[in-house]
N, C-alpha and C positions, 0 to 999 in steps of 0.2 A: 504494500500500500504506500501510500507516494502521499507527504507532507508540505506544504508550501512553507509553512513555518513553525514554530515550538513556543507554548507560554508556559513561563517560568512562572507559578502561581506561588504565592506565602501569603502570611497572615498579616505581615504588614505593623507597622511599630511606630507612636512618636515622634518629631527631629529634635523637637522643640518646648518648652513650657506650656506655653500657649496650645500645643495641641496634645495634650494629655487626655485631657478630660471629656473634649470631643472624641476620642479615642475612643477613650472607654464605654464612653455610651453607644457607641455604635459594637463595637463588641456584646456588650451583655444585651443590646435593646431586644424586650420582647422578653428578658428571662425573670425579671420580678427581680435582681439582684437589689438590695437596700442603698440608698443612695450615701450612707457612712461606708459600704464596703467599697463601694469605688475612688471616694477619698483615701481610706488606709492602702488600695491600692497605687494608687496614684504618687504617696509618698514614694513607693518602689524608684519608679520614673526619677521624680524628682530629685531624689540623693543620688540620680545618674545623672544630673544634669538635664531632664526632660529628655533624654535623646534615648531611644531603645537603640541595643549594639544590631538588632534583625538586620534592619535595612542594610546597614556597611558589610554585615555580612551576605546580604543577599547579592548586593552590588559586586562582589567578592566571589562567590562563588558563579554569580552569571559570567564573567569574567573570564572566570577557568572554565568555564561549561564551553563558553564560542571556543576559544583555542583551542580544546579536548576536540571539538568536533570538526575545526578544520586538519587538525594535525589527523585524527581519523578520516581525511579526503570528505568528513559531509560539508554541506555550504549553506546548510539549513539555517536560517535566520532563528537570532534567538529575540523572544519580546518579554517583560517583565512586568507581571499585573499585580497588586495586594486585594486582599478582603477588605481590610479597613483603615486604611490611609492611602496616598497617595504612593505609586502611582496605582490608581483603580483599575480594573479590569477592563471597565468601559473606556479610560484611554486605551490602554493596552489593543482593545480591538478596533476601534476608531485608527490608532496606527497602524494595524498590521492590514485592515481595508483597503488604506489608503497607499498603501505599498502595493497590493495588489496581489496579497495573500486571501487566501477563500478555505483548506482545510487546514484545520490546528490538532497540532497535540501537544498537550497540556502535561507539565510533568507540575505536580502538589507536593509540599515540604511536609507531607504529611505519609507514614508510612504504613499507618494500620487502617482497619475497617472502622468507624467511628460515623455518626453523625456529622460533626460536628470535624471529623478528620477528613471526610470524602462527599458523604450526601451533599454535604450542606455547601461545599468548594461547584458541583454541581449544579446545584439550585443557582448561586451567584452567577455561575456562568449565562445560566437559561436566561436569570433576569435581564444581566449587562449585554448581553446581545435583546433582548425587550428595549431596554433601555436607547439603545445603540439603532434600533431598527433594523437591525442584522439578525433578525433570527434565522430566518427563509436565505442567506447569504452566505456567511460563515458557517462551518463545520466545527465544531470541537468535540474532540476524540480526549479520552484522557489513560495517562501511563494506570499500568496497576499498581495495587498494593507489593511494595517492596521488602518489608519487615525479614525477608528472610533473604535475600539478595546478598552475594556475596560482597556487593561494594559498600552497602552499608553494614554487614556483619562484622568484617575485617577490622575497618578502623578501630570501632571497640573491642574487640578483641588482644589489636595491638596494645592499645591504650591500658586493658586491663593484666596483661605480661609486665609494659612500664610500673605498676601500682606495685603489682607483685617483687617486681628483683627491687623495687625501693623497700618495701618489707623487711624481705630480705636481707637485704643491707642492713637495715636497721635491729635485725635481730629477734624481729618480733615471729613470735611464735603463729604460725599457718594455722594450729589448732583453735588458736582465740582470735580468729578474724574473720569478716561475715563479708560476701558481697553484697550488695544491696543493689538492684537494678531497680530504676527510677521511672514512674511515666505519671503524665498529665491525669490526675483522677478527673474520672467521667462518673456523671449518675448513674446509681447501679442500675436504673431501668432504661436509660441507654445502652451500657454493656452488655445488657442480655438480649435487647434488640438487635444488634451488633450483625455485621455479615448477612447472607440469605437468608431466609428461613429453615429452610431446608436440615441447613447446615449448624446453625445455632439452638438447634433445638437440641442437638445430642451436647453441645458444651455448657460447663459449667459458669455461669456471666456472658456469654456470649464469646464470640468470635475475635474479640476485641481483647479480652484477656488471655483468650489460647494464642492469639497471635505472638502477645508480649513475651509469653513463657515459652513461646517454641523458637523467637529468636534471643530471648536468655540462654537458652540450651545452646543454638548455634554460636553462641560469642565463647559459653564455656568450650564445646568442643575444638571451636578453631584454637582458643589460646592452648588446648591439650597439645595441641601440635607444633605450639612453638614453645613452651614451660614443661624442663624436665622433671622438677616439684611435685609437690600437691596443690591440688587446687581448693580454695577452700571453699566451704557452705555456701549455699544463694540464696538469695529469696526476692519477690517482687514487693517495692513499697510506690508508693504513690502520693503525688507532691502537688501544688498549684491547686487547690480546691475555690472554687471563685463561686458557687452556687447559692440557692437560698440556703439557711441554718436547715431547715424542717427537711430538707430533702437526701436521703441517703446517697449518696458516692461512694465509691471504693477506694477501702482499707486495708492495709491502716498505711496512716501517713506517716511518711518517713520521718516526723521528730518522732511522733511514736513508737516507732519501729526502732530505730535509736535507741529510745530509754530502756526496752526491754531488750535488747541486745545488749547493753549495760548492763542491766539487771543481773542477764546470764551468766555475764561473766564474760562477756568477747570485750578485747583488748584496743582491735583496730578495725577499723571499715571502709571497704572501696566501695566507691557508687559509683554505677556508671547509667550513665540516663539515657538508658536505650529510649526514649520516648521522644526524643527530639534532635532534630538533624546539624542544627545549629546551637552555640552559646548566648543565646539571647536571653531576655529579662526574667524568664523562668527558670533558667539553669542559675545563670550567675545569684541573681536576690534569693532563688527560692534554698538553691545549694550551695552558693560560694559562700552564702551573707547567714541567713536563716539556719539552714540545717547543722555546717563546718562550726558554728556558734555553741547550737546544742552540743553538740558532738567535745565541744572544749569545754563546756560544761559540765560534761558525763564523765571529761578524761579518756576519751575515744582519737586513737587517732586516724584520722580522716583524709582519704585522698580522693578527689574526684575526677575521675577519665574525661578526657575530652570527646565532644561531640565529632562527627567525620566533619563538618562545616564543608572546606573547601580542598580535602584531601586529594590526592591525585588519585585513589583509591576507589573513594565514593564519587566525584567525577569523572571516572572512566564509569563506574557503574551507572548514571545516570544515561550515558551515553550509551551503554550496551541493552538498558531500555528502550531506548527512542528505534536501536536496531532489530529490538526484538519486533515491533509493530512493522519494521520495512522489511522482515522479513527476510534478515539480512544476519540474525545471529541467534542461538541457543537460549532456550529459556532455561535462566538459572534460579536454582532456589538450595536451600541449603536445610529445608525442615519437611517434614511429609505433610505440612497444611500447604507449600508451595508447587510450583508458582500459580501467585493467585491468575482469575482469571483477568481477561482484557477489560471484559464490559459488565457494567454492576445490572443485576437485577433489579425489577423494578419493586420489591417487597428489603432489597437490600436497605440496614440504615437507618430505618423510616425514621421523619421528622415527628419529633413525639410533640409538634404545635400544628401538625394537620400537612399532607401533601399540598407539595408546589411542585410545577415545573421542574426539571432537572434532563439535564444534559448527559450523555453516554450511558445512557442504561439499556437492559434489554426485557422481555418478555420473561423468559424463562434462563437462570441461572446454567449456566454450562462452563465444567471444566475443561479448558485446551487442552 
């Protein structure tokens, strides 16, 4: 299949003071979040200066994503849209019109099954071509779920060998240290929504949680194969909770998780935030600032792996996506829930505020 061009889609962040705040309401609107919890958010921003680090990094990795793909002989134009700041989608497709692009594929900085991770990146799409008056015009295709992909497995992996021979070094004992692998908590009746039906009926939370744990598994196995050691314990904990008070998300949160791995008796602890591609405002605040705090509170010592951001690793992986769709390279996966499929179902997801519109989906779920 044959691409005019490629939208780089993320969530989009801040530059400034000034727009913090419109930020945020555009993120939460519609979710009943309290309007004190977007001030305490907001402080986040502000002890950054107003500026979320997304964007630099987005601009950063689009960067290496053209060159990856010219140095791979493609000449595919790359465009760059956000969810909720500038630049928005509706430029993003107003430029790539007016260049004289008509089918897109869409690669999302989001790598599992999720509402709010993939639905919802679709629906925006449906809309901003509404918007744009491009519906019946523009094409958008969008990459799968990657969560098991070796270009995003790797880099954590590596990242979690680096934790380990600092360890090491330091003498600390493998028996009293916990991995903690990290992802964005979602409502638990979103997690269990999660993925097709089909398919989430047989998991526990949904599709959404097996995913996280079956690419926890994949980062353990790869680092087996570069760590002559032991690898120690894992477990999944979950950070960033932004929801109403009254409504349940999944637990337990990683200060939580902390204290009773203290409790236990574990010495030190690696986190590594398989749940986000980049070092933006939920990594750094929620674990450089937040969590690294409690952790020197407990007397934990705490090291956290970097995200793949703009690795040469995970940009070549992004790139042997866009080939998977040209039909031009090997669909890789690294866990027996992958490779997901191309095109989401239409029961995939579901918006728990009622359907809308949504872009690349199909009738009936099918694995390639």
């Amino acid at each position: 299949m044959r691409y005019d061009a490629i939208l780089f889609a993320s969530f989009g962040g801040p530059e400034s003071l000034e727009e913090v705040m419109p930020f945020l309401e555009r993120v939460t609107a519609g979710r009943g979040i309290p309007r004190e919890r977007l001030e305490e958010v907001s402080h986040h921003y502000v002890t950054l200066g107003g500026i979320s680090p997304i964007n630099k990094q987005n601009r950063e990795l689009v960067a290496a994503l053209r060159s990856e793909l010219l140095v791979q002989g493609i000449n595919t134009p790359v465009y760059w849209g956000n969810r909720n700041s500038e630049p928005f989608f509706t430029h993003a497709f107003r430029e790539m019109h007016a260049d004289g692009h008509r089918k897109i594929l869409a690669f999302v900085t989001s790598a599992y099954s999720s509402y709010s991770g993939c639905r919802q990146y679709r629906e925006n799409f449906a809309k901003s071509l509404d918007e744009t008056k491009l519906t019946n015009v523009l094409t958008i295709d969008k990459v799968r779920q990657y969560f098991d992909h070796p270009g995003f497995v790797i880099p954590f992996s590596n990242g979690l060998v680096e934790a380990l021979e600092k360890l090491n070094g330091e003498g600390i004992d493998v028996s009293r240290t916990e991995i903690l692998f990290t992802t964005h908590s979602i409502p638990i009746a979103m997690a269990q929504t999660s993925g097709p039906s089909g398919q989430r009926a047989t998991l526990k939370n949904g599709t959404y949680v097996a995913q996280h744990n079956a690419t926890a598994e994949c980062v353990i196995e790869q680092a087996r194969n570069l760590w002559a050691g032991e690898i120690p314990r894992w477990s999944l904990a979950y950070q960033s909770r932004s929801g109403a008070p009254q409504t349940p998300w999944l637990e337990p949160d990683i200060g939580q998780a902390l204290r009773e791995l203290s409790n236990s008796g574990t010495s030190a602890v690696i986190v590594v935030p398989i749940g986000f591609v980049s070092d933006h405002i939920e990594v750094i605040w929620d674990l450089d600032h937040e969590a690294a705090e409690i952790a020197r509170d407990l007397g934990l010592r705490f090291i956290r792996v970097a995200t793949p951001g703009s690795s040469h690793a995970f940009v070549a992986g992004i790139v042997e996506l866009f080939k998977e769709r040209l039909a031009s390279a090997d669909r890789k996966a690294l866990s027996t829930l992958g490779p997901w499929t191309d095109i989401c179902a239409q029961d995939c997801c579901p918006n728990p505020r009622g359907d809308l519109p949504a872009v690349a989906q199909s009738a009936e779920f099918q694995r390639n």
